[in-house]
N, C-alpha and C positions, 0 to 999 in steps of 0.2 A: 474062445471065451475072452471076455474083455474084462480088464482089471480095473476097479472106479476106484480112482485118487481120493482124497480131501477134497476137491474142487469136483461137486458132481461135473461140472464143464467140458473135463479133459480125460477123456479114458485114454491108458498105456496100453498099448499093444503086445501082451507076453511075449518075453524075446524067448524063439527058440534052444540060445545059450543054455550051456551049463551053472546053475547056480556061481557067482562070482568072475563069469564069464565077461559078463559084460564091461567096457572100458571106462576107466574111471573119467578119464575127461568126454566121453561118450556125446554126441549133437545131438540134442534135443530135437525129433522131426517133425513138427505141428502139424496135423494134415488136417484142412476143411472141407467139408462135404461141399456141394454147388446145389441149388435151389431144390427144395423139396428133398435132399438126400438126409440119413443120418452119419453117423459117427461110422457105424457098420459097413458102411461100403469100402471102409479099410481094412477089414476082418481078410487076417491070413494075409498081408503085406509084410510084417514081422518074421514071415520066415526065410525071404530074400532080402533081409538086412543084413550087414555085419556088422561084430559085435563094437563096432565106433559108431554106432548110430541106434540112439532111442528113440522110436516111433509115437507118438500119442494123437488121438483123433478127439477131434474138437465135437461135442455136441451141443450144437443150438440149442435154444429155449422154442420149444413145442415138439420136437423132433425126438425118434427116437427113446432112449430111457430118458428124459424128460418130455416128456407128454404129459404130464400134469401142470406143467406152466405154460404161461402164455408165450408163443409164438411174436417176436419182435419185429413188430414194423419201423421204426427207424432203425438209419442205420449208427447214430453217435450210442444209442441203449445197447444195440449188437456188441458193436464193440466196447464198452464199457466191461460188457461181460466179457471179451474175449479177451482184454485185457487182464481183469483178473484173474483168468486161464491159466495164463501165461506167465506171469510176474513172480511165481514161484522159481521159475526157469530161467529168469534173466540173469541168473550168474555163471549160467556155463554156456556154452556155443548155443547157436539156439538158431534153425532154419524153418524157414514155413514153407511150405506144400498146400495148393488149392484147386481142386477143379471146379471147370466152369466159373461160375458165379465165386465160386469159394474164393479163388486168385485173384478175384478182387476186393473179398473182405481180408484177405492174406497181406494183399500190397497194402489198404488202409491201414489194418493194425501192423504193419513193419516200419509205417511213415510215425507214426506214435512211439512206438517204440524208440526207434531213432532218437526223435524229438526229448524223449525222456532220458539220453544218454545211454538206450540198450543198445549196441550194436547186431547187428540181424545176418549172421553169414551168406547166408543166399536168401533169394526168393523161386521156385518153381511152381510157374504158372501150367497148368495140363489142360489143354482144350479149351483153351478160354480167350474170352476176347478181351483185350487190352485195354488196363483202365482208360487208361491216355485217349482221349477223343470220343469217349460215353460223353452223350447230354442230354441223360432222359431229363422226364418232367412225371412227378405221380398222374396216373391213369386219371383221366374225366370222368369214367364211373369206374366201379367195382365190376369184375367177370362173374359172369354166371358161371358156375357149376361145370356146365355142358361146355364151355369156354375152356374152363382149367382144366378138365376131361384129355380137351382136345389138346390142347398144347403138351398135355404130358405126355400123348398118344405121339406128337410129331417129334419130341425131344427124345424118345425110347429111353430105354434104362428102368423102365418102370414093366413090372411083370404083367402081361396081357389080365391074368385071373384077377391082378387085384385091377385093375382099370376096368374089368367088366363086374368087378361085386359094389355094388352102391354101398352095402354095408362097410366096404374094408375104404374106400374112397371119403365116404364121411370121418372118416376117422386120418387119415390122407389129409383133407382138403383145406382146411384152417392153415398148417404149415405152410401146404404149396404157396395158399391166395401171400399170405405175410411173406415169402421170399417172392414171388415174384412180383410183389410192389417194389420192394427194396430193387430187385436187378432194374423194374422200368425206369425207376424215379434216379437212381444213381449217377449220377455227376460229376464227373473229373475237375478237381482244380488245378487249372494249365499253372505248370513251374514247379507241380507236387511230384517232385522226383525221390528216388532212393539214391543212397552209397552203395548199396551193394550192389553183389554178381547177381545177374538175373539169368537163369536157362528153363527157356520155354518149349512145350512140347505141345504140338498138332497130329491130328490124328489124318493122312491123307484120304481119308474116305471119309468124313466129318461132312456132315451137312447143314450143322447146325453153327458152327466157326468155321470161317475162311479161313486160308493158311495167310492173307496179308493182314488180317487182324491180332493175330497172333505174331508174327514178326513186329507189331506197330509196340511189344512188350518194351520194345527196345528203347523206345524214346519216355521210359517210367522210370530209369536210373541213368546217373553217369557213371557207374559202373562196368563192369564186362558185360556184353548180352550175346546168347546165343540162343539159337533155335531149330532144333529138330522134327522133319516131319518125319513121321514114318506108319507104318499101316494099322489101319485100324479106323474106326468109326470115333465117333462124340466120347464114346465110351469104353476108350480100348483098352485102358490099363483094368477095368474091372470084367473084361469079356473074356480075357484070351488071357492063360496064366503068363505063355512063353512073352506078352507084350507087357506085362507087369513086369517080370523078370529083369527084362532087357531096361525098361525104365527104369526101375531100381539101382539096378547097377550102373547106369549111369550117372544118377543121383549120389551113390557112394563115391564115385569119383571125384566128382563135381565136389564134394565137401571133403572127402582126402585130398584135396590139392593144396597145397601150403599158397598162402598167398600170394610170395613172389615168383608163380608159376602160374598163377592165374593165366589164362589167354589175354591175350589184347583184347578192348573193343572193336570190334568190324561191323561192316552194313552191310555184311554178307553171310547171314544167320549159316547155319551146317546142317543139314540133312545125315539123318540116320537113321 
């Protein structure tokens, strides 16, 4: 079950804790879905946190329990909204989490933040290809149907029954088409780097990310960067509990580390 804040935007993730369990200076962990996904594809990641880490899952507008508004094709309106998510949260630790596509509306709104005097403790990109060296262009026409069909079919993560009910796909297809403009058309601006720590993670059976697109995370902060591959497909922290787990806990680490214990940066990402 998913708890809706003040901001329909950001739903919290019930922490498993005991009532007053949880830590008072506690990191705020923003998690965003990646194209066509909702808020729910973090449902039950809250119960491999511990209690120095609050979880909240970001929902687009058309997606999931908002599906009564309209689905955003730019991306300065996306984030507008993701900013007001967020800005609740900008007085206590605050890290973001994205898959896929997500890790890249994740890096933009961490570069905003910044900018506004938030500091952003980490960024964790998961399966995702590095903003740094995108330079789409919006599509020449709009995809048919049978287009969007297919690419959800090649990216998996989408349950076969609902790709084969036309019913449950028209209801699907508005979100998909509006995030996957946003991923074609999206655009790196060269020199648009972060301060923070960045740790990325690749899935080695991924066929939809390279693992050298995902180390390319590196050159998005002067911060520390490091980079994990380890098994799993496009979709491994939501397929396999024990590869959630293992994620997780790394992730608690990665933001248990006091800063002047931070790693060095290197150009020699880590495997795990």
């Amino acid at each position: 079950m998913v708890t809706i804040l003040p901001s329909p935007a950001l739903s919290r993730l019930p922490s498993p804790s005991p009532p007053g369990a949880r830590h008072a200076g506690a990191t705020a962990l923003v998690c965003l879905p990646g194209a066509g996904a909702s808020a729910g594809l973090f449902t039950g990641w809250e119960e491999d946190l511990p209690a120095t880490i609050e979880a909240f899952a970001y929902e687009p507008p058309g997606h999931g329990l908002r599906t009564d508004e309209h689905p955003h094709t730019a991306l300065d309106t996306l984030l507008a909204d993701l900013m007001d998510a967020v800005r609740p949260h900008a007085g206590r630790p605050l890290a973001l989490l994205g898959h896929s596509f997500g890790a890249v509306l994740a890096f933009e709104l961490a570069l905003r933040l910044e900018r506004e005097g938030t500091p952003v403790s980490h960024l964790f990109p998961i399966a995702a290809r590095a903003a740094a060296g995108r330079n789409g262009s919006p599509p020449q026409r709009e995809p048919t149907d049978a287009e969007l069909k297919s690419r959800l079919r090649a990216l998996g993560g989408t349950p076969a029954p609902v790709l084969d009910s036309d019913e449950l796909l028209q209801l699907l297809l508005p979100a998909v088409r509006a995030d996957f403009a946003l991923t074609d058309s999206y655009r790196h601006r060269p020199g648009s780097r972060l301060n923070c720590p960045v740790t990325a993670f690749a899935g080695a059976d991924d066929t939809v990310v390279a693992w050298a697109s995902v180390q390319a995370w590196g050159a998005c902060t002067r911060g520390p960067f490091t980079a994990h591959l380890v098994p799993g497909g496009h979709f491994f922290p939501f397929s396999h509990r024990a590869a959630r787990t293992d994620l997780l806990r790394t992730i608690a680490g990665a933001l248990d580390r006091r800063p002047d214990t931070a790693p060095d940066r290197t150009d020699t990402p880590e495997h795990g």
